[in-house]
C-alpha angles and dihedrals in degrees: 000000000000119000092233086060096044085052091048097054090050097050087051087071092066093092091225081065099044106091096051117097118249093248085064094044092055088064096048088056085046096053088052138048149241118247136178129203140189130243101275099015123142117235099174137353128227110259100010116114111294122286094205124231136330153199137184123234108171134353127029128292127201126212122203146150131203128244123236086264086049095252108158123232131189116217098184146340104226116211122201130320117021139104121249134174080050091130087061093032090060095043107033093234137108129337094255084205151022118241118203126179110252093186128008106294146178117212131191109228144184123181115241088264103067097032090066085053083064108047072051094059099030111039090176092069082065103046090047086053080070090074094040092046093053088052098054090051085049096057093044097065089040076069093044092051091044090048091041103048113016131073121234083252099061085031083056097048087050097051091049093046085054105043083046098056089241094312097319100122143033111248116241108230097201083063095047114037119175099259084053093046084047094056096052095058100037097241135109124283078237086055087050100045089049096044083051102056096043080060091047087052087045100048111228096116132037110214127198125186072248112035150015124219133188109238099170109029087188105037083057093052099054089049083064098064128102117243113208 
């Protein structure tokens, strides 16, 4: 199998790309290009000229702005296979992000020219970016609310409910260090250190210069909710 094929089956699974027949997909492979990134390279900065589109392919991808006081932090960590840059692939205008690779990964890309080619040829790709779209603005103000209305410590608790699959596995700490989880909570590696050790003396979470675990599921949830 090609390697034009194999990447057109995959990127048949994006569901923008879902309704177009594989022939068409196959073009649109073709108009684009493989790359491959490093764990903590930079594909595009926030603010700087469009990047055009993406999709990942393999690995893990973080998206994150900085705050007026250049805090990172970090909006989502995409997993395969899904499109991202969409916003300044479809206006032509800043990247609203910067993506950076959280693990080794291999992205599909096409530059803002020929995406709009595209959206020219297949009409369908555009009307499916609504629903992304809406879920993007969804998620954002999932992150206002979180930042409006719950503490870094019950920020904290959220974030390790959900890197630990609600308790399920121990968190790698080599994969999470505390400037990463910082960031995805919007808070400072000092917060993080502290809330972690008032979960350690509590016992809910058991912390290694290596790991996390999860001692008490329920205890942690409740952490999570917001007390009016």
């Amino acid at each position: 199998m090609s390697e034009i094929h194999y990447l057109a089956e995959r990127l048949q699974r994006v569901k923008q790309f879902s309704d177009i027949p594989i022939e068409g997909v196959r073009q649109i492979v073709a108009s684009g290009r493989m790359r491959e990134y490093q764990r903590g390279e930079i594909l595009f900065h926030e603010g700087d000229e469009t990047a055009g589109m993406f999709v990942l392919m393999q690995g893990q991808v973080n998206l994150s702005r900085l705050s007026p006081e250049g805090k990172e932090g970090i909006l989502n960590t995409l997993e395969p296979v899904i499109m991202f840059n969409e916003v300044a692939a479809l206006d032509g205008g800043p990247n609203p992000v910067t993506a950076s690779a959280h693990t080794n990964i291999r992205v599909w890309h096409v530059n803002y020219t020929q995406f709009q080619q595209q959206l020219r040829e297949y009409p369908q790709i555009g009307i499916s970016l609504l629903g992304v779209l809406a879920r993007r603005n969804r998620l954002l103000l999932a992150h206002f609310h979180d930042l409006s209305f719950r503490t870094v410590q019950a920020r904290l608790a959220k974030h390790l409910v959900s890197i630990s699959e609600n308790g399920l596995h121990v968190i790698d700490r080599r994969d999470n260090p505390i400037h990463l989880i910082a960031a995805h909570v919007i808070t400072t590696p000092e917060a993080v250190s502290r809330t972690l050790k008032i979960f350690k003396t509590a016992k809910v979470i058991r912390v290694t210069r290596t790991e996390i675990e999860i001692l008490d599921h329920k205890q942690l949830q409740e952490m999570t909710k917001i007390d009016f």
